[in-house]
N, CA and C atoms as a LAMMPS dump frame, in Angstrom:
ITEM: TIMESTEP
0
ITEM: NUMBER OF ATOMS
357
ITEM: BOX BOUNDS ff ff ff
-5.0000000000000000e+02 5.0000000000000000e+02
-5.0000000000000000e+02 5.0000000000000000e+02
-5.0000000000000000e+02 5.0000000000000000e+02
ITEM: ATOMS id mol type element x y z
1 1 1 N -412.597 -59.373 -307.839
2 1 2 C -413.37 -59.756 -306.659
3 1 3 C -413.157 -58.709 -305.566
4 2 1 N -414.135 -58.518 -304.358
5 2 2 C -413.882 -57.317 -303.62
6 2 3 C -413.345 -57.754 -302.939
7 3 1 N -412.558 -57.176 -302.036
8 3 2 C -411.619 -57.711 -301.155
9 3 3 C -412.124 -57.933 -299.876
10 4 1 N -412.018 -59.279 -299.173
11 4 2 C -412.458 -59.648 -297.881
12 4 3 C -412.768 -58.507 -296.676
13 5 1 N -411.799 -58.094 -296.57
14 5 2 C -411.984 -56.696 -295.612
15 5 3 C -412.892 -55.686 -295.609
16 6 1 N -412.634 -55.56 -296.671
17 6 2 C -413.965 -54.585 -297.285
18 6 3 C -415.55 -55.093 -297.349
19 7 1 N -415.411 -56.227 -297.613
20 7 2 C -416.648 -56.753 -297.301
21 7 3 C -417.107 -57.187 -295.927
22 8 1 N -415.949 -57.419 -295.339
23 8 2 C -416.515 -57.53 -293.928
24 8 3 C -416.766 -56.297 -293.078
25 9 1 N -416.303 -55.142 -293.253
26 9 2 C -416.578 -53.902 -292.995
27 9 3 C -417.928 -53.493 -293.258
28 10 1 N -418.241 -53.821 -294.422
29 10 2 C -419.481 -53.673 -295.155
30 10 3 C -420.91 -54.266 -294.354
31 11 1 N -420.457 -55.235 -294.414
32 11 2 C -421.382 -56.511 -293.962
33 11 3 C -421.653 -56.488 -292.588
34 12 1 N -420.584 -56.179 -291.83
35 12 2 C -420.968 -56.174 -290.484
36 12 3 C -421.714 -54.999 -289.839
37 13 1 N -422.05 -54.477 -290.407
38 13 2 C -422.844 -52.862 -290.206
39 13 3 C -424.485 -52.986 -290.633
40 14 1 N -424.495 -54.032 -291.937
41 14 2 C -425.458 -54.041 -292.612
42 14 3 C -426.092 -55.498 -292.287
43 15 1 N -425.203 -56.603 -292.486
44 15 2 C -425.82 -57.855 -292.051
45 15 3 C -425.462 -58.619 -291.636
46 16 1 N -425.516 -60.358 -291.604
47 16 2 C -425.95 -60.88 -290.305
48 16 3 C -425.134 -60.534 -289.019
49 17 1 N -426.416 -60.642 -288.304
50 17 2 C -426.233 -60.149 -286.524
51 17 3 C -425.558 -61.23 -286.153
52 18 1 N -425.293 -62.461 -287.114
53 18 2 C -424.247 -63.382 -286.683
54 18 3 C -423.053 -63.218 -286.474
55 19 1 N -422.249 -62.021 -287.281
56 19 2 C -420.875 -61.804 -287.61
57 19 3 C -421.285 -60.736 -286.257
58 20 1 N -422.148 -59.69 -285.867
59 20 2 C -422.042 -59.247 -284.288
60 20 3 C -421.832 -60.079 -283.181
61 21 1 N -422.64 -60.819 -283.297
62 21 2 C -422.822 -62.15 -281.556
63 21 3 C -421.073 -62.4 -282.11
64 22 1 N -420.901 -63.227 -283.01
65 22 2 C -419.258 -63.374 -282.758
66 22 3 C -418.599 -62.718 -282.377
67 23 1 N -418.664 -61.306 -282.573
68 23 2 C -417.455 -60.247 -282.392
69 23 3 C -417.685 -60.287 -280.765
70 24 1 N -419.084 -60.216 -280.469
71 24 2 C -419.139 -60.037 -278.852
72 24 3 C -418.721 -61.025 -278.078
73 25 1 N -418.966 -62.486 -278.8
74 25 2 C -418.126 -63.572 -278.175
75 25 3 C -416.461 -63.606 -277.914
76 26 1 N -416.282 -63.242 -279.448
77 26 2 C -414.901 -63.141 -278.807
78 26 3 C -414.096 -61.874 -278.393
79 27 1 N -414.84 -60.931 -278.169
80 27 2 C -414.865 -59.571 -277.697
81 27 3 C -414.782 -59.644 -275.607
82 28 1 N -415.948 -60.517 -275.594
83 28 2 C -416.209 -60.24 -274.341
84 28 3 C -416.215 -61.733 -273.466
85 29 1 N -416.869 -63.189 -274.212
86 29 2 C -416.723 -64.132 -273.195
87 29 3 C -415.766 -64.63 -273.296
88 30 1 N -415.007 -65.009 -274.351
89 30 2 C -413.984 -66.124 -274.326
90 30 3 C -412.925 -65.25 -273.742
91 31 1 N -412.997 -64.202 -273.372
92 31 2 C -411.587 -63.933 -271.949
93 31 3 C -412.336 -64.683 -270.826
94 32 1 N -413.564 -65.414 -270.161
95 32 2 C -414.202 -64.907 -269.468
96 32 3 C -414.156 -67.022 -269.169
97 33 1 N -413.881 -67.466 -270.5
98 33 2 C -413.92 -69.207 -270.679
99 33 3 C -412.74 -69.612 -271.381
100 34 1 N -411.756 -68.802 -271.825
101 34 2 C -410.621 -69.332 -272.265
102 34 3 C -409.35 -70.206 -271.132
103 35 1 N -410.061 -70.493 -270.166
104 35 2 C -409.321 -71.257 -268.864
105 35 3 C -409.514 -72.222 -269.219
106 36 1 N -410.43 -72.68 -269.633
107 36 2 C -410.848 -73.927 -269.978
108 36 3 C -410.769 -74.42 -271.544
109 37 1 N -410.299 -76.028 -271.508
110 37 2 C -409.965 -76.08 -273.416
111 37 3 C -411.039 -76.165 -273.914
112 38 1 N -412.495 -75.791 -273.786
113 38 2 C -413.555 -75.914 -274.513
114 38 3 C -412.903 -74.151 -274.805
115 39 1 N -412.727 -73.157 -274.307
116 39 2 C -412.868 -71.486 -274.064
117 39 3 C -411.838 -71.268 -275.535
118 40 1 N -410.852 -72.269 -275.01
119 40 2 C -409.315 -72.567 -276.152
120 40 3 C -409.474 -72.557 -276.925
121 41 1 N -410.796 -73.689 -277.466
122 41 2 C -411.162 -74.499 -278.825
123 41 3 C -411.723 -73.571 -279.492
124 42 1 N -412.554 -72.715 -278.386
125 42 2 C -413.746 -71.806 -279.063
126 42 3 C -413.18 -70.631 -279.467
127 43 1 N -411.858 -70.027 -278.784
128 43 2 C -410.792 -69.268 -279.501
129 43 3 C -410.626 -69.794 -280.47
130 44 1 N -409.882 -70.669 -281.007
131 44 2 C -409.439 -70.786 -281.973
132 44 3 C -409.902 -71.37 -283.514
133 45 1 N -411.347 -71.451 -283.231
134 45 2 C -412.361 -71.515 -284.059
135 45 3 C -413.059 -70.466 -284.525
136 46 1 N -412.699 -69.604 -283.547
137 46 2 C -413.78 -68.127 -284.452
138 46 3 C -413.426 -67.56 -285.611
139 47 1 N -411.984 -67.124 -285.693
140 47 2 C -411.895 -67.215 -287.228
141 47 3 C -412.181 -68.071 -288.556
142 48 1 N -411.992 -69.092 -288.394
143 48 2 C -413.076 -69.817 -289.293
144 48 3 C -413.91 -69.764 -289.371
145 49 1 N -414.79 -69.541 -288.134
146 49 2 C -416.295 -69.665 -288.093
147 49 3 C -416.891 -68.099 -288.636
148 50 1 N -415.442 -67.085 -288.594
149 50 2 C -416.228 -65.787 -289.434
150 50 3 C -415.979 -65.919 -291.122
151 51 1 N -414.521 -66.509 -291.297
152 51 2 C -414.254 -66.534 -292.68
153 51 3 C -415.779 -67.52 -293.576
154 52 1 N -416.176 -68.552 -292.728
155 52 2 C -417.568 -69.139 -293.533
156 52 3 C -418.099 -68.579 -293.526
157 53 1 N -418.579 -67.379 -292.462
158 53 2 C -420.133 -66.908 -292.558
159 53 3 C -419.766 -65.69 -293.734
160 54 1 N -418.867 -64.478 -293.65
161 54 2 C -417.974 -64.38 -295.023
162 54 3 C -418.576 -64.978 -296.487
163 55 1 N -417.672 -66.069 -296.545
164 55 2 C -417.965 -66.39 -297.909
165 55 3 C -419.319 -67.018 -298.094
166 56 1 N -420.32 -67.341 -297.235
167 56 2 C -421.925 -67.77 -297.568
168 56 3 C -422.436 -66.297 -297.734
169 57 1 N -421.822 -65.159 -296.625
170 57 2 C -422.647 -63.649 -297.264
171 57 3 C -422.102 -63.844 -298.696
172 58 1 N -420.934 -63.885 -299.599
173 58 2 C -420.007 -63.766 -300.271
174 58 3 C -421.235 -63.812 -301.924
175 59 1 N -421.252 -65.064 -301.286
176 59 2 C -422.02 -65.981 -302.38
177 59 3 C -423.224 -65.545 -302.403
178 60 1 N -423.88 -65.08 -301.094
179 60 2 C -425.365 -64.519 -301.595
180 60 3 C -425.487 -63.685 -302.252
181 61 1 N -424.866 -62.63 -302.394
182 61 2 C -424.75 -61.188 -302.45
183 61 3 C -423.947 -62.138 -303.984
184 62 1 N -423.168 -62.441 -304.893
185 62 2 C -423.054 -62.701 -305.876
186 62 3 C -424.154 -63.69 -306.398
187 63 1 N -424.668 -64.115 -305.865
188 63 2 C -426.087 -65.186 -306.287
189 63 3 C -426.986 -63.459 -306.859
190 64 1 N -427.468 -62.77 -305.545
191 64 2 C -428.008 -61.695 -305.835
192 64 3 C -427.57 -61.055 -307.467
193 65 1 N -426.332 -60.311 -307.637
194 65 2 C -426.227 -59.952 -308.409
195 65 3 C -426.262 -60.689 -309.666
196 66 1 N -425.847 -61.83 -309.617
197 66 2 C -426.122 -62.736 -311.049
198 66 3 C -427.591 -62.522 -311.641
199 67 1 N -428.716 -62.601 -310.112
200 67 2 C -430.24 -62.64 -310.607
201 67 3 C -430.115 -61.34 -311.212
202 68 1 N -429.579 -59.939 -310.94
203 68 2 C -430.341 -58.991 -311.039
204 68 3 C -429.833 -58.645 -312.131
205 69 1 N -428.698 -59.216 -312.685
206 69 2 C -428.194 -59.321 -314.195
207 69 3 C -428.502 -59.775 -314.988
208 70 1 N -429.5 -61.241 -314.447
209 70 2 C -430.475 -61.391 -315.521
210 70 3 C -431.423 -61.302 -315.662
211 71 1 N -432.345 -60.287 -314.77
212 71 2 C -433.777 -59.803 -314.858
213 71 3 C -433.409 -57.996 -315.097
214 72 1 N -432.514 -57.272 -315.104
215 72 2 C -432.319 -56.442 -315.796
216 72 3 C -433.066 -56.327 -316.894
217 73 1 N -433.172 -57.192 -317.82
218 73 2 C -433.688 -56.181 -319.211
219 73 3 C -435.45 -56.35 -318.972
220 74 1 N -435.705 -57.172 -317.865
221 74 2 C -437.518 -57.466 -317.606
222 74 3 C -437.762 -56.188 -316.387
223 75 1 N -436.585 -55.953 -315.981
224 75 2 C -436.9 -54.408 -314.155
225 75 3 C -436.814 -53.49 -315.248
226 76 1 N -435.727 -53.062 -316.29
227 76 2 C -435.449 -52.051 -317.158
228 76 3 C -436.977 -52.19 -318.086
229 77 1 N -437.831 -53.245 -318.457
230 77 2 C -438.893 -52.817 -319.311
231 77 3 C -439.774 -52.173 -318.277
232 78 1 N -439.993 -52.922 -317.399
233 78 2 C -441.256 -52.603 -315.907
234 78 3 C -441.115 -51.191 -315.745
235 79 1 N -439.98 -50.817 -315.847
236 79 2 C -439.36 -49.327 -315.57
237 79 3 C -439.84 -48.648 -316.654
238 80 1 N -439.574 -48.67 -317.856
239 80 2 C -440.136 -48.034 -318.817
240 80 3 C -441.17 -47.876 -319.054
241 81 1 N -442.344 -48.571 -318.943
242 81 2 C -443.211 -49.189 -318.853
243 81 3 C -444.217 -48 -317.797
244 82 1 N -443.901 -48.371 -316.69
245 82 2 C -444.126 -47.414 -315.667
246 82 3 C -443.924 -45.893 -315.992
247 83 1 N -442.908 -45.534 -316.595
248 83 2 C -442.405 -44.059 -316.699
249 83 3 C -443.501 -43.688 -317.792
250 84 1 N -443.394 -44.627 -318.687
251 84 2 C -444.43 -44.18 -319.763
252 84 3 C -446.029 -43.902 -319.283
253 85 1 N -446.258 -44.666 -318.711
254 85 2 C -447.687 -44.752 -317.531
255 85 3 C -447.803 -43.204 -317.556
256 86 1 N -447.006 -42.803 -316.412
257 86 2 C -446.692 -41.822 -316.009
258 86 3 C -446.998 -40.539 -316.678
259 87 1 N -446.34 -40.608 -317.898
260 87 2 C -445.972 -39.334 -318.839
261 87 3 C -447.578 -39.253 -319.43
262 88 1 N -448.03 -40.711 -319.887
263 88 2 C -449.211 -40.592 -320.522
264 88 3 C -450.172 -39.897 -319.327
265 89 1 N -450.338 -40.341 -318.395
266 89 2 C -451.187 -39.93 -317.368
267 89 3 C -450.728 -38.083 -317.067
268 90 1 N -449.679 -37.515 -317.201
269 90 2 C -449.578 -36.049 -316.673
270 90 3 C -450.002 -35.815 -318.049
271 91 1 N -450.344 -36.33 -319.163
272 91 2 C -450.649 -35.439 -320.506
273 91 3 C -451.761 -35.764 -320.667
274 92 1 N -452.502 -36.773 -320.061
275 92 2 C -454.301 -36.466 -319.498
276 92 3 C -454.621 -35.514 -319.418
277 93 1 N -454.049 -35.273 -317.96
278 93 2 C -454.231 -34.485 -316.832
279 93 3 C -453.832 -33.176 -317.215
280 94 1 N -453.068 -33.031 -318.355
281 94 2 C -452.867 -31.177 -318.944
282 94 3 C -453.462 -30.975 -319.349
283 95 1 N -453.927 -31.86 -320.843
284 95 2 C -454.715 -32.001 -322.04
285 95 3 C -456.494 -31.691 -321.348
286 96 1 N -456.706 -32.682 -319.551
287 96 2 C -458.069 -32.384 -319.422
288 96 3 C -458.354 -31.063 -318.789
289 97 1 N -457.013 -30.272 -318.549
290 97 2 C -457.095 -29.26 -317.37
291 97 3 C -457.494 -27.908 -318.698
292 98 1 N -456.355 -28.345 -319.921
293 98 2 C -456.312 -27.342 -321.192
294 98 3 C -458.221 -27.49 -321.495
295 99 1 N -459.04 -28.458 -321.632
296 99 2 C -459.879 -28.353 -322.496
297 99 3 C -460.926 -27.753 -321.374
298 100 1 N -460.863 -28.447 -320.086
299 100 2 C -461.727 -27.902 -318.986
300 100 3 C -461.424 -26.428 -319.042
301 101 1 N -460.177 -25.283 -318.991
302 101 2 C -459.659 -24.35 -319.553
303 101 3 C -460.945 -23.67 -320.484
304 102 1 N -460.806 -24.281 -321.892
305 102 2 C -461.344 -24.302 -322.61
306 102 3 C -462.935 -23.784 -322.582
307 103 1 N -463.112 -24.939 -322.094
308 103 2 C -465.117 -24.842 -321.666
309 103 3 C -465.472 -23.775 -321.034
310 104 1 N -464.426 -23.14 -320.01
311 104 2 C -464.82 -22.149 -318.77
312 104 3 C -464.884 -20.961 -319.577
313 105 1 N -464.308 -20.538 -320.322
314 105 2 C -463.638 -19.54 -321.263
315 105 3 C -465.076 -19.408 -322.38
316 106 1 N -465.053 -20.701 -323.181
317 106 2 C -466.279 -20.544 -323.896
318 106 3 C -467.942 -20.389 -323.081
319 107 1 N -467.95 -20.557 -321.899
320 107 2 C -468.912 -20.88 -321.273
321 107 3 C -469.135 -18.966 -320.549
322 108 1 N -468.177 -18.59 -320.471
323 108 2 C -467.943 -17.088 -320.166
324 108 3 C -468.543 -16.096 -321.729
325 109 1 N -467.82 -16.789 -322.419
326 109 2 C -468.294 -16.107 -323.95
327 109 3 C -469.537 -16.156 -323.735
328 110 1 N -470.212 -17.072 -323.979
329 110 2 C -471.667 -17.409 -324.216
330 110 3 C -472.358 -16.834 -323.075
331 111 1 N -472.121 -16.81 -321.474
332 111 2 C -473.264 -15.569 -321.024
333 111 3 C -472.678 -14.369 -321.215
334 112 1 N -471.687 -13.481 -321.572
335 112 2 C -471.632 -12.409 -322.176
336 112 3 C -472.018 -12.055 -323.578
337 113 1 N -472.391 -13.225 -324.262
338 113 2 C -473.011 -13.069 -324.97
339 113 3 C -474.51 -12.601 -325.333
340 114 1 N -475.587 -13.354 -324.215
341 114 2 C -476.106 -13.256 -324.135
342 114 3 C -477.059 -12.616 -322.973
343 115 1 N -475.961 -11.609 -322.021
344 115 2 C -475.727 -10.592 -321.409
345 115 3 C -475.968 -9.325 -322.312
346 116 1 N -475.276 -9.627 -323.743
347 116 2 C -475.179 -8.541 -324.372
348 116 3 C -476.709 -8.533 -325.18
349 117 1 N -477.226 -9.133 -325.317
350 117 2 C -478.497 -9.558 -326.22
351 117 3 C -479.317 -9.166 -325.194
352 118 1 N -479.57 -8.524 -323.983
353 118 2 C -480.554 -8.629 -323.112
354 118 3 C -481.009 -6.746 -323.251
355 119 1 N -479.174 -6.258 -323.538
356 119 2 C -479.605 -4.746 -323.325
357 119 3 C -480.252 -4.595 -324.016
């Protein structure tokens, strides 16, 4: 499992702006309301209130990866799938450029050909 720290490092850079407003709460107001035992309470609740939001990111982000472990082999066909698209479509696109190639070349023959039939 990754280690809490690390994920909260992680997380707080990347997501919820919830785990920010906390830090600023208890960053900046609760010096500002800790006179009072509501300021107290609300001290001494923020760590809990980050360790939940924590383990609900925790769980999404492993919910996430469970899905993407099991739609792997349906993203890995889509993927193939696509690439192949791809490959077939640039070997059109050579194959029509080679024969268009082709035509210009024979199409050159034929009025020098009949360039030459005139002298």
């Amino acid at each position: 499992m990754i280690h809490i720290s690390l994920i909260y490092l992680t997380l707080s850079h990347t997501l919820p702006s919830s785990l920010q407003i906390l830090e600023q709460i208890e960053s900046v107001h609760v010096a500002n309301v800790n006179t009072f035992s509501f300021g107290r309470h609300l001290e001494r609740s923020l760590p809990r209130v980050k360790e939940a939001i924590l383990r609900r990111v925790i769980e999404e982000v492993n919910e996430w990866f469970l899905l993407m472990r099991e739609r792997a082999p349906e993203i890995g066909a889509f993927a193939m799938a696509q690439t192949e698209a791809v490959i077939v479509r640039q070997q059109r696109e050579t194959q029509s450029r080679y024969t268009r190639g082709e035509r210009e070349r024979e199409r050159k023959r034929t009025i020098e050909i009949f360039r030459g039939l005139e002298r």
